[in-house]
N, C-alpha and C positions, 0 to 999 in steps of 0.2 A: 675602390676595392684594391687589397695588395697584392702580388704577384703569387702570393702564397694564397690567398683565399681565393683566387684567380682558376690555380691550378686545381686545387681542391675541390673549385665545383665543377670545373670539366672532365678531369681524370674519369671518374665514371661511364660519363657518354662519350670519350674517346677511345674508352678501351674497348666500349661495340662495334667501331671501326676497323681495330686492329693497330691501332694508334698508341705510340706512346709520347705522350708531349712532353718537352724539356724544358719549355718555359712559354710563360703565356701572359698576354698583356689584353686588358680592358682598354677597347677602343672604338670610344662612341657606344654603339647597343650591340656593337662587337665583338668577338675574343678574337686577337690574334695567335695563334700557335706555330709555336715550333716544333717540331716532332722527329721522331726517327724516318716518315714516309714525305716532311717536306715542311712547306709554310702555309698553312689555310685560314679560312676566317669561320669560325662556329655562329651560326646563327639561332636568336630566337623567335618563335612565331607563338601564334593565340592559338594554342589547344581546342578554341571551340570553333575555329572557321577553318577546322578539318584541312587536309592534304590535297586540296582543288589548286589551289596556285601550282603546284610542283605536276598536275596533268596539263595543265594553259603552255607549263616550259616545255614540256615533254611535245605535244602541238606545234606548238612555234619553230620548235628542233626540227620535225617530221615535215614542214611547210618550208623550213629553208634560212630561218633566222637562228642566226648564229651568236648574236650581238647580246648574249644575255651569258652570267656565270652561270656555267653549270653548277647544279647541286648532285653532288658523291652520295652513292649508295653505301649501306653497311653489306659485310659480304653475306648476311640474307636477302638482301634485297628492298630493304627500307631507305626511306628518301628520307628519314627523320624518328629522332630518337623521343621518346616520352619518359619523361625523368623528372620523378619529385612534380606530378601534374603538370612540368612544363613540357616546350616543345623545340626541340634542337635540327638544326639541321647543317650540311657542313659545303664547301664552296673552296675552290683554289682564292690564296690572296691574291688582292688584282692593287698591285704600290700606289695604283693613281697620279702617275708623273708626269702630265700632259703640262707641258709650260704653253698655251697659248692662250691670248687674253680671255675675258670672260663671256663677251660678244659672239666669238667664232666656237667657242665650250658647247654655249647654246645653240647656237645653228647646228651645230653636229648633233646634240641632243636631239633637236626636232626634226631632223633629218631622220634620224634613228626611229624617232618614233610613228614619222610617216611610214616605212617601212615596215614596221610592225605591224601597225593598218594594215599595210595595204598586204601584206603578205594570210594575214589570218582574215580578211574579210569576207562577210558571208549574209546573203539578203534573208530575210527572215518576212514573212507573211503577216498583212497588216491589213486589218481592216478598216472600213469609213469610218464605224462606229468606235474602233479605238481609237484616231486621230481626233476625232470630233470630242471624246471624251477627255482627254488629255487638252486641249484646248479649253476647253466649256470648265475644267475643273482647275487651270492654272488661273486662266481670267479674271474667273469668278473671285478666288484667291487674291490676287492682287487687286483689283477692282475693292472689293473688301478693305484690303491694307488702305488702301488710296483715302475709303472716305475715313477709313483711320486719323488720318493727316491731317484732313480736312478737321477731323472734331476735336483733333489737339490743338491742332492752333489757334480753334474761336474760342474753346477752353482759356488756353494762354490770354487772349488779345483783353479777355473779361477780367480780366484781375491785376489789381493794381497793383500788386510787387508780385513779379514771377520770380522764383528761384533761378538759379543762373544757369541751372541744366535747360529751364523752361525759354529764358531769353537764347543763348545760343541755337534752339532747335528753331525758334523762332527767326533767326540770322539764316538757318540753312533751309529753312522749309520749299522756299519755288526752286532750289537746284533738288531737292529728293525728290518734289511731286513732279519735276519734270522728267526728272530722271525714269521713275514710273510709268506715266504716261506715254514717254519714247518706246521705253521696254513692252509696254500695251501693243504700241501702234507693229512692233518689229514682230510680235506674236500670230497678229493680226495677217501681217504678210506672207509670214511660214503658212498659218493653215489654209489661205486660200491657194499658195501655191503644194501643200500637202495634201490635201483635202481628198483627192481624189487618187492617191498613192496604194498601191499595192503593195507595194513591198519599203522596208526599213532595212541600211545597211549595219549592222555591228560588225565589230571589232573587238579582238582580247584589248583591253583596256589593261596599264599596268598600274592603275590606282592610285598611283603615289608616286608620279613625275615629279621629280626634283632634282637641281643640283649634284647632290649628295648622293643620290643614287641612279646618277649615269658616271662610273669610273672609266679611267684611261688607264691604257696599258704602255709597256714605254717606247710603243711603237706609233703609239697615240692614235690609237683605237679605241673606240667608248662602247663600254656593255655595261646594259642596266641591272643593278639590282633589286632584292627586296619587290618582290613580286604575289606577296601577301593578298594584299587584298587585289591582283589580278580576275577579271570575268570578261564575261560576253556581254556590252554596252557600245552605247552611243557614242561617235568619235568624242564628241565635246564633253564629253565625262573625265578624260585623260586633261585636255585641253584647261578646261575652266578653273580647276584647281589651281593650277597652276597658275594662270593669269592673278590670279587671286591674293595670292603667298606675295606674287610680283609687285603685286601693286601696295602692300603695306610701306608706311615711311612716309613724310613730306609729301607735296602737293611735287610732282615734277613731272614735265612731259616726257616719256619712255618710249621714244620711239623704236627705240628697240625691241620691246617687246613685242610693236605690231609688225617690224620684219623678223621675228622668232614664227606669228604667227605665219606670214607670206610664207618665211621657208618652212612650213607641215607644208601649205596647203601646193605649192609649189609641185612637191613630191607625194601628195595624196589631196587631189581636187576634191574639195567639200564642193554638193551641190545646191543651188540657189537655197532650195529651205531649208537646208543643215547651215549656211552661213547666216541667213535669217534667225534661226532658233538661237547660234552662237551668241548673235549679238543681240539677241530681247534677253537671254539668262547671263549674259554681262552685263548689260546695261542697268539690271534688275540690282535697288537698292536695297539687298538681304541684309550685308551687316548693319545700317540703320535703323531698318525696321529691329531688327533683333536685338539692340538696346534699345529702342523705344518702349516696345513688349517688356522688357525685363524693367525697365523704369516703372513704369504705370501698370501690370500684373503682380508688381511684390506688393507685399503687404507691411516688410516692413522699411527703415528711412530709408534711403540712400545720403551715402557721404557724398555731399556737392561736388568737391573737387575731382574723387575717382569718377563718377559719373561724367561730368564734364571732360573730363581729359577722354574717358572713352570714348563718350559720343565724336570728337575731333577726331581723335585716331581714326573712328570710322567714318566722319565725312571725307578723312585725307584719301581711303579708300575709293572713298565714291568721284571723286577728281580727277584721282588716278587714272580710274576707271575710264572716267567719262571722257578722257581724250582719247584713250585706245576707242573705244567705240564711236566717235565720230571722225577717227582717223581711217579704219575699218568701214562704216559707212561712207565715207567720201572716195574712197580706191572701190566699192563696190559701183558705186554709183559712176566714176569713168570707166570700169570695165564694161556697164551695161551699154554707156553710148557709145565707146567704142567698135561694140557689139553691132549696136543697129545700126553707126556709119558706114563701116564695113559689109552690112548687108546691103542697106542702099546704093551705095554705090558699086555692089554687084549687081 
């Protein structure tokens, strides 16, 4: 977009601020502006999942968390402008000049976002028959996918030229169904130690932790943005995305990423079956199943190559993955003996 169509489509919804911009630059899903009252970022959000994120900020503010951009009212008193069906809304620019490597970036993110936790957390009423049913209904679910596996690969083993999507899946088949299976077993663990749970802790979740949106200020201080799709959920709602995004790319051991995890929980202690449920819905091989599904549900070919290259990308996933969660279950498992050493020998 040019600087000139730039300005042309925000003139409108800056003039209901009181705004007059002198130039304005396209950056990222951004506008940066210049104006007579200063420098800010114009944002856009989805019209149809309404003005809840901007009450979650207004919360967070009233609780004591400070570490988010404010978003600017217009002098009626609107958090957000509707124009031409979209939806604007407007934010001081935060320059993002924090020079420190990418490692310590993230620890301060997840530091941040423990905080968030832990500042908006709030128990919420839960009963037998909802944990029992949310178990009984994942399960079953994956138990399902499971003998999925199973009936693709005696399919495969029966035919004498497999297509090369059919041999590769075949190469990776006992690291998915173990993969499953672990995920089974770590489910199995939450509900028994859930099972008999009263109450469920949530948390404002910011929906969309990333990178990109925890900026520095040049004092290097981190406030998150883009707080869109923000609710009331489960710690590991924030969490697993994230891992997720992490773990795209070659097969490599990221031990990094499980001391990102160490410092949340460092600074907002996840309890035994919230770390149990972390690591069955990590463990859990979604994006293989979900080209698997999309392999064998179309109706019509698939080009070999893209298919193939997909499915790798998403075994590299699964790799990835699978060392955070058995690096994650092995630090569980010395904390627990640690735990009963230390009791015994009181």
């Amino acid at each position: 977009m040019s600087e000139t169509d730039a300005l042309t489509t925000v003139k409108p919804i800056l003039s209901q601020y009181g705004m007059r911009p002198h130039y304005v630059e396209k950056i990222g899903s951004a506008y940066k502006i210049y104006s007579n009252l200063g420098t800010f970022a114009l944002k856009e959000a989805s019209p149809y999942k309404g003005m809840n994120f901007v009450r979650n900020i207004h919360l967070l503010f009233q609780k004591g968390y400070n570490r988010i951009v404010p978003i600017y009212p217009t002098p009626d008193g609107r958090y957000a402008v509707l124009y031409q069906n979209r939806l604007f809304y407007l934010m001081p620019w935060v320059a993002n000049e924090h020079t420190e490597d990418r490692s310590s970036k993230q620890k301060q993110l997840f530091r941040e976002l423990a905080r968030l936790h832990t500042l908006s957390l709030k128990e919420v009423e839960l009963t037998e028959e909802d944990t029992a049913n949310h178990y009984e209904e994942t399960k079953a679910a994956w138990e399902k996918e499971s003998l999925m596996l199973d009936e693709i690969i005696e399919a495969c083993e029966q035919k004498w030229y497999m297509s090369p999507f059919e041999l590769m899946f075949c190469t990776y088949y006992h690291n998915v169904k173990q993969a499953l299976q672990f995920a089974i077993r770590k489910l199995d663990d939450w509900y028994e130690k859930a099972k008999d749970s009263k109450k469920m802790r949530m948390v404002i979740v910011h929906g969309k932790v990333a990178p990109d949106h925890f900026l520095f200020d040049e004092r290097g201080y981190g406030y998150f943005i883009n707080f869109e799709e923000s609710r009331y959920a489960a710690p590991h709602h924030d969490l697993l995305p994230y891992v997720a995004r992490e773990c795209e790319g070659q097969p490599k051991q990221n031990e990094d990423i499980v001391e990102w995890i160490y410092t949340y929980t460092n600074h907002f202690a996840l309890r035994d079956p919230e770390i149990d449920l972390l690591i069955s819905y990590l463990a859990y091989p979604l994006p293989i199943i979900q080209v698997l599904e999309k392999y064998y549900k179309s109706t019509s070919k698939f080009n070999q190559y893209k298919a193939v290259r997909e499915l790798q990308q998403k075994f590299w996933i699964l790799k990835n993955t699978e060392y955070i969660v058995m690096r994650m279950d092995e630090i569980e498992k010395q904390k627990k003996q640690a735990k009963e050493g230390a009791q015994t020998e009181g």
